[in-house]
C-alpha positions as CSV (number, residue, x, y, z in Angstrom):
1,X,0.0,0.0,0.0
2,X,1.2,3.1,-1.0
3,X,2.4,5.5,2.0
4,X,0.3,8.7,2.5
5,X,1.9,11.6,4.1
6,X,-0.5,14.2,5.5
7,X,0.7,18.2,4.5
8,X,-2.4,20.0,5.1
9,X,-2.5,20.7,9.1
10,X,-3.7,24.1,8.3
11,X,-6.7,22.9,7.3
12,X,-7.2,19.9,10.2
13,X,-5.3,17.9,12.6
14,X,-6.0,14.6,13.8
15,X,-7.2,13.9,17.6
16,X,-4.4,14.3,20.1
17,X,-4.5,11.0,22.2
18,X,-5.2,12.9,25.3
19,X,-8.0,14.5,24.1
20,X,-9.8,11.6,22.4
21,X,-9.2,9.3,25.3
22,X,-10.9,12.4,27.4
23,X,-13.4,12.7,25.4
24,X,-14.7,9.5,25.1
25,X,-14.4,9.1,29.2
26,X,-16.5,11.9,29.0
27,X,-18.5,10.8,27.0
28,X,-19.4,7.7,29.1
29,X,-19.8,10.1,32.5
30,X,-21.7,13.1,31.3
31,X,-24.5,12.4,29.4
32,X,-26.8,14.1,31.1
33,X,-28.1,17.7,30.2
34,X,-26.3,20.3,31.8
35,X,-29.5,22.5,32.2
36,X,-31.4,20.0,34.2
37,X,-31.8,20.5,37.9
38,X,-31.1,17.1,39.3
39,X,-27.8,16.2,40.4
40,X,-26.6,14.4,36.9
41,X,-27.6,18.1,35.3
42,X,-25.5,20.0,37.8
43,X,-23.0,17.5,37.6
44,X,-22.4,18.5,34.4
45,X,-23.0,22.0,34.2
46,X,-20.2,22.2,37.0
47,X,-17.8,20.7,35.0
48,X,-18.6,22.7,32.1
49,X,-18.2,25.5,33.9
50,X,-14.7,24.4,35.3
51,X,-13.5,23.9,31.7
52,X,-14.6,27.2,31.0
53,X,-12.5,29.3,33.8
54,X,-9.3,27.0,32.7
55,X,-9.4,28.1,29.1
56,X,-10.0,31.1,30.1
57,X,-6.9,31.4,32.5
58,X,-5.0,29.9,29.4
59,X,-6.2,32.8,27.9
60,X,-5.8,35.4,30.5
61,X,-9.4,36.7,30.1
62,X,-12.4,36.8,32.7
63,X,-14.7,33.2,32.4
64,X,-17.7,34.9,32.1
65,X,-15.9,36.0,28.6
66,X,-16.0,32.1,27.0
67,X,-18.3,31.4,24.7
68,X,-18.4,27.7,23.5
69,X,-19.3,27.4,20.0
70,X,-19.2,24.9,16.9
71,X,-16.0,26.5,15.3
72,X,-14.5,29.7,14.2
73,X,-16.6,29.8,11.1
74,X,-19.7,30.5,13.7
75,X,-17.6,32.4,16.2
76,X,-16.6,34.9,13.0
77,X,-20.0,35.3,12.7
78,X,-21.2,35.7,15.6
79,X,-18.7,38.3,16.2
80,X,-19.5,40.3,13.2
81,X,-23.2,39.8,13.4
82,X,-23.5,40.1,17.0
83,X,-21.4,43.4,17.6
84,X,-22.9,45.0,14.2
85,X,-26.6,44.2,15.1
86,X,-26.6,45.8,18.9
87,X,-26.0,49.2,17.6
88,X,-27.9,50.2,14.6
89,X,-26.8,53.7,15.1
90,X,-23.1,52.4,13.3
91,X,-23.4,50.5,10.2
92,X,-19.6,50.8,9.1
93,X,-17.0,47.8,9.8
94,X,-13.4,47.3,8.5
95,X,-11.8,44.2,7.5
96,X,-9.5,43.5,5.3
97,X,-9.8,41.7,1.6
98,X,-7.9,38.9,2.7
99,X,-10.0,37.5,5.3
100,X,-11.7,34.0,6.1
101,X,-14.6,33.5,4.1
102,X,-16.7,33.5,7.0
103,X,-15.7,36.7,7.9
104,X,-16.1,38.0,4.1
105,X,-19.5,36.4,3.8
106,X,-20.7,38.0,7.0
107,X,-19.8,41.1,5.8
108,X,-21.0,40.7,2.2
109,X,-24.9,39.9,3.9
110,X,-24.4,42.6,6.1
111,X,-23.7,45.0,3.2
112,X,-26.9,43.8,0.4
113,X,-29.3,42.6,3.0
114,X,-28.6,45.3,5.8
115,X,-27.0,47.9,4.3
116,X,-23.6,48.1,6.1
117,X,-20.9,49.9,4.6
118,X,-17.2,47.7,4.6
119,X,-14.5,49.0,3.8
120,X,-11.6,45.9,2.8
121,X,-8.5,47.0,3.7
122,X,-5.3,46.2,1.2
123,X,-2.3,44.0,1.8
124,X,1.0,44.6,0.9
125,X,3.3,42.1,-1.1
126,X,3.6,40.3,2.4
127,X,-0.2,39.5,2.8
128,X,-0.3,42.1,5.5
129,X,-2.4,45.2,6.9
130,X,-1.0,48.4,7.4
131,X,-1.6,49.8,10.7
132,X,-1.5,53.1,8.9
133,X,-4.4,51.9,6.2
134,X,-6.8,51.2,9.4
135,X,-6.3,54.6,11.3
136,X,-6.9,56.1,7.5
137,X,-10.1,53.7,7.5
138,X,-11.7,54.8,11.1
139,X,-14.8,56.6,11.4
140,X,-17.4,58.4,14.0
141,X,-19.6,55.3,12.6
142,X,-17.2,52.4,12.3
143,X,-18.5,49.5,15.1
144,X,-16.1,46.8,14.3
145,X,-12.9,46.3,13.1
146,X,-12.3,42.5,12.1
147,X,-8.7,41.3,11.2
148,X,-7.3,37.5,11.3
149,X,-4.1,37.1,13.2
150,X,-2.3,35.0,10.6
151,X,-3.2,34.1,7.1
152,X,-4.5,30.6,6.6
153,X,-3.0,30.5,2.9
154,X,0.5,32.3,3.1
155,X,0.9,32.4,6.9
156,X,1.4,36.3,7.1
157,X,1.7,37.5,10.6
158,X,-0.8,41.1,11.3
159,X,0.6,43.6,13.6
160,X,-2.8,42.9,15.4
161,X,-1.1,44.2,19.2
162,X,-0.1,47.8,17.6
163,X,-3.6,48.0,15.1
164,X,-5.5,47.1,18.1
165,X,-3.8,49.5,20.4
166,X,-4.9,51.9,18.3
167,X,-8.5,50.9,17.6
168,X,-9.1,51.2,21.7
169,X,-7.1,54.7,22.4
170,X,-8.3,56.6,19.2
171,X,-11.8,55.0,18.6
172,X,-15.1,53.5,19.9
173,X,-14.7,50.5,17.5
174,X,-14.7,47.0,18.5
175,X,-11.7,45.3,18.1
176,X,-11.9,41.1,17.1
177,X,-9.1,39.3,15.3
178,X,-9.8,35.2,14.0
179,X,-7.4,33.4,16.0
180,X,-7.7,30.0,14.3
181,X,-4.2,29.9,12.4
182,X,-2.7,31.5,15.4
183,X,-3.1,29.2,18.6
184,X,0.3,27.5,19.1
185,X,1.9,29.5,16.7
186,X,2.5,33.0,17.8
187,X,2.8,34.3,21.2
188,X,-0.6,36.1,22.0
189,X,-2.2,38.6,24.2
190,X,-5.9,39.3,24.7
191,X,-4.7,43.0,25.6
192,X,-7.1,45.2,23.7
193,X,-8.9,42.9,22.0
194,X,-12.8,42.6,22.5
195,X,-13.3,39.6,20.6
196,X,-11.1,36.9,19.2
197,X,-12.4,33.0,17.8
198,X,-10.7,29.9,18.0
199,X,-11.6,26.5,16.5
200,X,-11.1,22.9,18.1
201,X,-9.9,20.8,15.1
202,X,-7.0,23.0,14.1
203,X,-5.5,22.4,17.2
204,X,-5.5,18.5,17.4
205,X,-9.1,19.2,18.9
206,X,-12.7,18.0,17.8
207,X,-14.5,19.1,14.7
208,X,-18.0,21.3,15.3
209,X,-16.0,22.5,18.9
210,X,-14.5,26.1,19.3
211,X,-15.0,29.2,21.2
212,X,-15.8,32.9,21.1
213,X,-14.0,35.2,23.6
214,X,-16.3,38.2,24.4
215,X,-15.0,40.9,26.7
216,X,-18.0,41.9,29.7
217,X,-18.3,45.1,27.8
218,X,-18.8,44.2,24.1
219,X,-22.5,44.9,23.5
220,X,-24.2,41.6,21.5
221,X,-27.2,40.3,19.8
222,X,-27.1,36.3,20.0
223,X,-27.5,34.7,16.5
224,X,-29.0,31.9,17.5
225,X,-31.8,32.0,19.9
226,X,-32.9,29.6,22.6
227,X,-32.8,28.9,26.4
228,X,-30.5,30.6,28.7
229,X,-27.1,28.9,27.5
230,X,-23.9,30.5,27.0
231,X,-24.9,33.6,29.3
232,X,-28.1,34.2,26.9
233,X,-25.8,34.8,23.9
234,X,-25.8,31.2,22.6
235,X,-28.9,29.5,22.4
236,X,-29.6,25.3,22.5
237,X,-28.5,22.4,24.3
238,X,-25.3,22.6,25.1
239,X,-22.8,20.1,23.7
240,X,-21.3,19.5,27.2
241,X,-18.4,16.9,26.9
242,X,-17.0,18.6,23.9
243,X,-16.9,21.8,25.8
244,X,-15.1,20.4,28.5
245,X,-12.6,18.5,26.7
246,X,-11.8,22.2,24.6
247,X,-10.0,23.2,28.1
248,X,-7.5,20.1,27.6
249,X,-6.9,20.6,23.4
250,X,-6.4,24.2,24.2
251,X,-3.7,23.7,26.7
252,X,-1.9,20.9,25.2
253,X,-1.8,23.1,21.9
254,X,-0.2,25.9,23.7
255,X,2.6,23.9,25.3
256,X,3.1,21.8,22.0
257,X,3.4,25.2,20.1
258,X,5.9,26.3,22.3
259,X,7.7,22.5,22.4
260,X,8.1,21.9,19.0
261,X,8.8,25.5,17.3
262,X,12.3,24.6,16.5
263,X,11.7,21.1,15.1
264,X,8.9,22.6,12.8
265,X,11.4,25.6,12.1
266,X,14.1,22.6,10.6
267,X,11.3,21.0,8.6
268,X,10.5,24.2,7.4
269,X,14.4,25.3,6.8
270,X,14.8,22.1,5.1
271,X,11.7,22.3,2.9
272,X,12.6,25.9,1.5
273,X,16.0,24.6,0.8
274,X,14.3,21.7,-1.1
275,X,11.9,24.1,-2.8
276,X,15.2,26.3,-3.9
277,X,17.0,24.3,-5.4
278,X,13.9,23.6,-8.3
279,X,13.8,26.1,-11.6
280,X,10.6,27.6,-11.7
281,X,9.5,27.3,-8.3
282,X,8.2,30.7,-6.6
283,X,7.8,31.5,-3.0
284,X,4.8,33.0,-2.1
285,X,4.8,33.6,2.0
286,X,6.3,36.4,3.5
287,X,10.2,35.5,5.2
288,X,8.4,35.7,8.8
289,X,5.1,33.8,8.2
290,X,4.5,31.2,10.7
291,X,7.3,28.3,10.2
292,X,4.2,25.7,9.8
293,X,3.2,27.0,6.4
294,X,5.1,27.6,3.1
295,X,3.2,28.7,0.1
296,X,4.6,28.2,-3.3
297,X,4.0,28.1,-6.9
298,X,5.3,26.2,-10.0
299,X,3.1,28.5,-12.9
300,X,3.7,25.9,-15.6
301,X,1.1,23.7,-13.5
302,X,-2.2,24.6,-12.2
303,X,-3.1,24.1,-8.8
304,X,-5.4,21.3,-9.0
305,X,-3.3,19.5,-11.2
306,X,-0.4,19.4,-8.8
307,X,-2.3,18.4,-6.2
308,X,-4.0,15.8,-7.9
309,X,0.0,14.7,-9.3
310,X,0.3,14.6,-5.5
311,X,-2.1,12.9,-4.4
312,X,-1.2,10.2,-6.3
313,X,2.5,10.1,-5.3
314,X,0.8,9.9,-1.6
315,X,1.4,14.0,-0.4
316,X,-2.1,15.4,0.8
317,X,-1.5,19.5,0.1
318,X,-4.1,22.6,0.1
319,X,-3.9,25.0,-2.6
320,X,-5.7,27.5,-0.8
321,X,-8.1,27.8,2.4
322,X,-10.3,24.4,2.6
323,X,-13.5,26.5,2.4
324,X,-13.0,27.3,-0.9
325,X,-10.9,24.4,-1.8
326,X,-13.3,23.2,-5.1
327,X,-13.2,26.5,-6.7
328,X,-10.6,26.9,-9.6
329,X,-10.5,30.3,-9.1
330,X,-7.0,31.9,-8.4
331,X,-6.3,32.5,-4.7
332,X,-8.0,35.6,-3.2
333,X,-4.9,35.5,-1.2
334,X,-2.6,36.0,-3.7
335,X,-4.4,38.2,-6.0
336,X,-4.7,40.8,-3.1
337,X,-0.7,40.3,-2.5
338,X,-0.4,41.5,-5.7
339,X,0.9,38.1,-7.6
340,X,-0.3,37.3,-11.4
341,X,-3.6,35.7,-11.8
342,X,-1.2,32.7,-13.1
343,X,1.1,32.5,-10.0
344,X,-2.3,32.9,-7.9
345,X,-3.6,29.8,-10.4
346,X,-0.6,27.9,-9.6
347,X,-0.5,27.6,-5.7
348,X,0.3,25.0,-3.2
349,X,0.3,25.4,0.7
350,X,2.2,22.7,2.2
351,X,1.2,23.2,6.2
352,X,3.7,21.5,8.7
353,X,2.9,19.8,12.2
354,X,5.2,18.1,14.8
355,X,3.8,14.7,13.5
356,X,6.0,15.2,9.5
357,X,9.5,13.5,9.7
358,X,12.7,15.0,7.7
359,X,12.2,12.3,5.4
360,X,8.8,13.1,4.3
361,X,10.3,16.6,3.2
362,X,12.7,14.6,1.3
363,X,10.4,12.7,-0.1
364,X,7.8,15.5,-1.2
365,X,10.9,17.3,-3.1
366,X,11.9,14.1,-4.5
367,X,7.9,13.7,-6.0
368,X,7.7,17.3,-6.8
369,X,11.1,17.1,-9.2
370,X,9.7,14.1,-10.7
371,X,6.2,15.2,-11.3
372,X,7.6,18.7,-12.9
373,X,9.8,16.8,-14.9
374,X,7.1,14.3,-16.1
375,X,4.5,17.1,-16.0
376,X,4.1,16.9,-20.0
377,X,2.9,13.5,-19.3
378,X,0.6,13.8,-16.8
């Protein structure tokens, strides 16, 4: 059987073993509703709420500030929709043109169904904002200012700290930043940051698990409506174990990140020296992305011809962000760097992980010279 190597951690990670032999204890112990009021129920809701003030130590924030939710797609939302919808009096948001496509989606509705006005922020050649380009973009009527921390396609670092610093002393905006690519990655602080989302499965967590941070005073209009859950702002039964277990994933993430920066930094030394040393190959992340991702293009060969060329030498590689994975549209990304429509046609994000070997970077450069070489025959 052929050996498949797994590239694409940007887009998911496998279970840590702590966390899935947590979770399925869990599982087996808390099954009953954490609303009821019998012992089982408050069992439970205890528990919860135990998990809740440890990620939120983790995080240095206030418990009360946690929101558990299915993911960062509906924590981007939530934060977009929630802080835009509680005052009507401000219908102007910045982001930038870069941005998750939750995040750009949210704002697109907000803009034909509800008449918001966004304003999408450039990047420069490195994928990132200019501090300068948000003060220039502040208004009297600007509510929110939403900006991921890293870039899921090239890996580009924001100067979130000093744009959010900024935001809070000269503004009345809202300040939230996507966290997903950043958890592990980066050093972070919540420091003038009203709202941030994180998702479980990038993290070696569970799928449909992630959270919303929420400072006390960030006003907010709960998309989805039910019982008293999540401090009113999260309606529906809540999905107990995998809340709890989120406290674990998020911990051993952050000491993991910090663990194995150096060995990911030699995979990633040794992949761009791999990459280098192939004609026609063009680097596409900035020099101090995150070490876990490298973005590069070969523009003799579309992007879903590589990867399929890949696939089938046993290499599981992104072009671009999941989400928008089956489109054969150039990368968004790229396009906004400033790159040709055929070097943004051309991409491939390999995304590292403590789990790849030095030999499976061998290997990958051994099967991308051979599938350029061959590629008139593919």
């Amino acid at each position: 059987m052929q050996r498949r190597i797994y590239f694409d951690s940007a887009s998911t990670t496998n279970i840590h073993p702590e966390v899935l032999a947590g979770y399925e204890k869990l599982l087996k112990q808390y099954y009953a509703n954490s609303e009821s009021l019998y012992d089982e129920g408050s069992t439970v809701s205890r528990q919860m709420e135990k998990a809740r003030g440890a990620i939120a130590g983790l995080l240095n924030v206030h418990a009360d500030e946690i929101i558990f939710t299915s993911g960062s797609s509906e924590s981007n939302s939530s934060a977009v929709k929630g802080v835009a919808f509680s005052d009507l009096s401000r219908k102007h948001i910045i982001t930038s043109n870069v941005e998750h496509s939750s995040i750009m989606n949210a704002c697109r509705q907000l803009h034909d169904v509800f008449g918001y006005d966004i304003t999408y922020l450039p990047v420069d050649r490195e994928g990132k904002v200019n501090p300068e380009d948000v003060r220039k973009g502040l208004r009297s009527d600007t509510v929110l200012v939403t900006l991921m921390y890293v870039n899921n396609e090239v890996g580009s670092v924001n100067p979130i700290p000093e744009i959010a610093e900024y935001v809070k002393k000269h503004s009345h905006a809202y300040m939230h930043t996507d966290l997903t690519q950043a958890i592990g990655k980066v050093e972070l602080s919540m420091e003038n940051i009203d709202l941030a989302s994180i998702s479980a499965h990038k993290i070696e967590g569970l799928k449909g698990s992630g959270i919303l941070v929420k400072k006390k005073h960030v006003p907010f209009i709960p998309l989805i409506n039910g019982g008293e859950q999540e401090f009113d702002l999260r309606g529906g039964t809540s999905n107990a174990c995998v809340n709890m277990i989120f406290a674990k994933t998020l911990r051993l993430a952050l000491e993991n990140g910090r663990k194995y920066h150096g060995y990911i930094q030699k995979l990633h030394d040794q992949l761009m020296e791999g990459l280098a040393g192939i004609d026609g190959i063009l680097i596409n992340q900035p020099a101090d992305a995150v070490n876990s991702t490298v973005n590069f293009s070969y523009e003799k060969i579309p992007s879903e011809v590589m990867q399929n060329a890949l696939n089938r030498s046993g290499f599981m590689v992104s072009a671009r962000s999941t989400c928008d994975s089956k489109s054969n549209n150039p990368s968004y990304v790229l396009t906004a760097m400033g790159y040709s429509e055929k070097r943004a046609s051309s991409c491939i994000r390999v995304s590292l992980s403590r789990h790849n070997t030095p030999e499976e970077i061998r290997l990958f450069i051994q099967a991308l010279k051979e599938i350029i070489s061959s590629y008139g025959e593919i």
